[in-house]
C-alpha positions, -999 to +999 in steps of 0.1 A: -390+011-234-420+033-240-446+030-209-479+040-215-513+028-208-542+015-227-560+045-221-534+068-234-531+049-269-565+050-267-565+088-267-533+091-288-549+069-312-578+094-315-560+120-319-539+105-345-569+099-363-581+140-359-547+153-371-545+130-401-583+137-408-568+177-406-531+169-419-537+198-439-541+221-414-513+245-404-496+246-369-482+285-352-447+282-357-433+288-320-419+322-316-377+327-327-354+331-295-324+349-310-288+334-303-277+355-332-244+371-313-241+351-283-227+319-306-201+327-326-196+323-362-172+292-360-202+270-347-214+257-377-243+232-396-233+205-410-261+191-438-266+149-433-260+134-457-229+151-472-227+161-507-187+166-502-163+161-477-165+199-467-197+204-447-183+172-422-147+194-423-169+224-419-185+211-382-151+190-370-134+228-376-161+249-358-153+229-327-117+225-333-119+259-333-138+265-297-116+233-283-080+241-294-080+271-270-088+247-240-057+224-252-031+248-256-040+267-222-036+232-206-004+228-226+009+261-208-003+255-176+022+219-180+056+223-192+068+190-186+053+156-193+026+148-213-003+164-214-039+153-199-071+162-211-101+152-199-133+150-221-171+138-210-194+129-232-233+124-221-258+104-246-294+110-255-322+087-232-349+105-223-359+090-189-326+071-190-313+103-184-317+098-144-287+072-144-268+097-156-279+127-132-272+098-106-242+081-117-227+124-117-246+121-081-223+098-065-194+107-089-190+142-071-161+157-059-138+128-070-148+139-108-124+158-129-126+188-138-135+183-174-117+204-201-149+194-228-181+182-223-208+173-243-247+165-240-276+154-264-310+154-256-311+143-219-276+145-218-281+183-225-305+182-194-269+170-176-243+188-190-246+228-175-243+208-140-215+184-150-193+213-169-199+241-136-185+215-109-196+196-078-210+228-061-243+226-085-246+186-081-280+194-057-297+202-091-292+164-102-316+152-076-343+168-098-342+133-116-353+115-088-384+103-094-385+125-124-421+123-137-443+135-166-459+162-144-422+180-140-415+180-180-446+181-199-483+186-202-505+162-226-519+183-249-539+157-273-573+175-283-548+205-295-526+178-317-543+187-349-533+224-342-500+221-324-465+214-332-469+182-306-487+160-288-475+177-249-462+211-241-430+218-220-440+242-201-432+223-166-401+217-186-394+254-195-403+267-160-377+235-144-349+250-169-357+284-155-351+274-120-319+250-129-299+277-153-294+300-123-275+333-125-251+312-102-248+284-124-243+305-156-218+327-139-197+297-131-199+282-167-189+318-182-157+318-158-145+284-165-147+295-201-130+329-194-107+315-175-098+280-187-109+279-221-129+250-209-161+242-238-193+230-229-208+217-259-248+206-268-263+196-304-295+200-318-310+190-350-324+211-374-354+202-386-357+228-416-322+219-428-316+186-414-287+195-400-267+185-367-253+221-349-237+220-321-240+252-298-211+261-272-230+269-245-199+282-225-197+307-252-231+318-243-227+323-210-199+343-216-210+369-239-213+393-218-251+393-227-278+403-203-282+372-176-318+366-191-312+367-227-277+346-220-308+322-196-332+325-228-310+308-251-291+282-233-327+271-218-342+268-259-311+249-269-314+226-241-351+223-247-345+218-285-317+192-284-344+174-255-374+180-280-388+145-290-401+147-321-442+145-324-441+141-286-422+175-275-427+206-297-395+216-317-378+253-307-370+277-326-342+294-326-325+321-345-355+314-374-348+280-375-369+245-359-346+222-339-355+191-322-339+162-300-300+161-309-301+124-306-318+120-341-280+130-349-245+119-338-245+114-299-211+120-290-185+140-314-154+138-308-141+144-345-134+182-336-118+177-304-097+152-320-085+180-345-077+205-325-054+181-302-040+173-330-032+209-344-016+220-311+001+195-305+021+195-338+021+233-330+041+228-296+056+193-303+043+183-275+024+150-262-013+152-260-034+122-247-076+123-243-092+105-213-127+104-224-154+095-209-190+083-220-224+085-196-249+062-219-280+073-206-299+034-219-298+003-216-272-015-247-279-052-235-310-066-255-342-067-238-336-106-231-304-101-216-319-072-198-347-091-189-372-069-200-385-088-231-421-086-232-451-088-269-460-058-283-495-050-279-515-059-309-523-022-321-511+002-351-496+027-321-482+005-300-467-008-336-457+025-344-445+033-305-423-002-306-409+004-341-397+043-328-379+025-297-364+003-320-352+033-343-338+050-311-316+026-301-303+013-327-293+053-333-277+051-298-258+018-306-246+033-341-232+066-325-215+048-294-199+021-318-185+045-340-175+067-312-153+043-297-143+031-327-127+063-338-112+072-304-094+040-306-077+048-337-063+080-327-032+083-310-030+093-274-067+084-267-081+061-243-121+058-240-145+043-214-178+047-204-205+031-182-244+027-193-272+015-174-270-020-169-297-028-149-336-042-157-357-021-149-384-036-121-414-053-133-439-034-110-424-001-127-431-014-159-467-015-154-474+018-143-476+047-177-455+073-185-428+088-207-413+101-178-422+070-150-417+081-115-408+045-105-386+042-132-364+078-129-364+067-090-348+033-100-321+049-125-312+077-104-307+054-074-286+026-095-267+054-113-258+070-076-249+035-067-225+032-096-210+068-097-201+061-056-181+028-064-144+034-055-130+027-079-151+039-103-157+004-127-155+019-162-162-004-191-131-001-218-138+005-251-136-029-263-160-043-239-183-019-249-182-023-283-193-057-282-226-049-259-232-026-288-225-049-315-250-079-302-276-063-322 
């Protein structure tokens, strides 16, 4: 649901009419933040769509590579039985990202300690804080009544000129704050120490490629603390970066933008490398993995949320790119599940947020709604404290997805 007022179309309308007027004009590509080093060479591109088999093989390996590490240290650390790894996934959603930051709120102590996890757009946001542990949950409450103020700053007269229609500066300075030496500390040591992977995608906008960056690995490059802070911030700010709304980042001499224009959740690569060790040791591997949808899957009637469009080329436009989103979000879940199902030894489930949101929050503006983020967070928190925890299995969540 995109929540903005008259007056704002109003402006963005007229300055959607300036930068076509001056579509010719050329935008400052944002300086390069070098990652060259602190990535390594395994974490690969793949182009979408394929021309062969190989570049999807080529991104399933780079993580199998950075995963099967994890797996086999888990194998050692259990010689008998089978072996348990746990694996948490957390979805794109942009102010949807607040039920997750809640649902990992009330989750807390009781959560595993994941051997993967993954984020996309505002699941990047999540991820550092899910990966590190409990300790660092205090940094979820940031979501709580998340607004535009703490991410962004409207930057409409300068559209015609800039890469986007806000800055992130509020965004950029929150990052700074969040990715303490603390918190990057602790993600380097569960990486040195148990091979655990923390895992966030961007999309490249030069290539159209989906990479996924191990963020583990760059906290534990042995990098200075700010150039290690430098480049886990732009990845998390590129993989975040709506396109037209939020400027792309660039990194290592490429543009990337928000990860969810890609896959959002992959689970290809982990699936390899359980696979590889396991035929390695001959022993029994099984997944647990677990999805954090940060959206709404019901249908806005079911949801109760239906409402017209307003009769208006941007609020067309704006309806039409919600559309587009979700239907991305539905696509990548569905096929998610639908491919952990079919491997051996996995079992999948996942909660969303399943909840309208209220009419009065509705009606006030924002892409980041203060009412809204303080609604999420609260219902997430609500959810993540339930014991037990009410997961929604695979198949139950396939047909949510599937009613559109």
């Amino acid at each position: 649901m995109t929540f903005l007022s008259a007056k704002m179309i109003l402006r963005i309308c007229g300055a959607t009419l300036v930068a076509a007027a001056l579509s010719a004009c050329a935008v400052d590509r944002p300086e390069s933040t070098m990652c060259r080093g602190l990535v390594p060479a395994s974490t690969l591109e793949m182009p979408v769509p394929p021309t062969s088999q190989e570049p999807v093989m080529d991104e399933e390996t780079a993580i199998a590579r950075s995963a099967a590490p994890a797996i086999a240290r888990a194998v050692a650390a259990d010689r008998r039985g089978a072996v348990e790894l746990n694996v948490l996934s957390l979805s794109a959603g942009g102010q949807y990202g607040a039920f997750g930051a809640g649902f990992l709120r009330g989750w807390g102590a009781d959560r595993p300690s994941f051997d993967l996890v993954t984020g996309v757009s505002a699941g990047s946001l999540l991820a550092p804080v899910a990966f590190a542990g409990p300790e660092f949950d205090a940094i979820l409450d940031d979501y709580d009544g998340l607004s535009d103020d703490d991410v962004l700053r409207e930057n409409l007269l300068a559209a015609p000129f800039s890469p986007s229609v806000a800055s992130t500066e509020p965004l950029k300075a929150l990052l700074n704050d969040r990715l303490s030496d603390d918190l990057i500390g602790r993600i380097a040591e569960r990486q040195r120490v148990e091979n655990a992977q923390l895992f966030v995608a961007a999309t490249n906008i030069d290539t159209t490629a989906n990479r996924i960056f191990s963020l583990s690995d760059v906290a534990a490059s042995g990098a200075d603390i700010d150039v290690r802070r430098d480049c886990m911030r732009e990845v998390i700010m590129a993989s975040s970066a709506i396109p037209v709304f939020l400027p792309p980042r660039n990194i290592d001499d490429n543009l990337y933008a928000d990860g969810g224009l890609r896959d959002h959740v992959f689970f290809r690569g982990i699936e390899s490398a359980r696979a590889q060790v396991a035929r390695q040791t001959g022993r029994t591997i099984r997944v647990n993995a677990f999805i954090v949808v940060n959206g709404q899957l019901r249908t806005p009637e079911e949801a109760g949320e239906a409402e017209d469009v307003e009769d208006n080329i941007l609020a067309y436009a704006l309806r039409a790119a919600d559309i587009l989103a979700d239907e991305t979000l539905r696509d990548s879940i569905a096929e998610t599940i639908r491919f952990a199902q079919d491997q051996p030894g996995w079992t999948v489930e996942g909660v969303f947020a399943d909840t309208a949101i209220p009419r009065e929050c509705r009606e006030e503006t924002g892409r980041f709604n203060p009412c809204v983020t303080r609604h999420l967070f609260d219902y997430g928190k609500t959810l993540g404290s339930a014991r037990p925890l009410v997961w929604l299995d695979g198949d139950a969540l396939l047909e949510i997805t599937n009613k559109l």
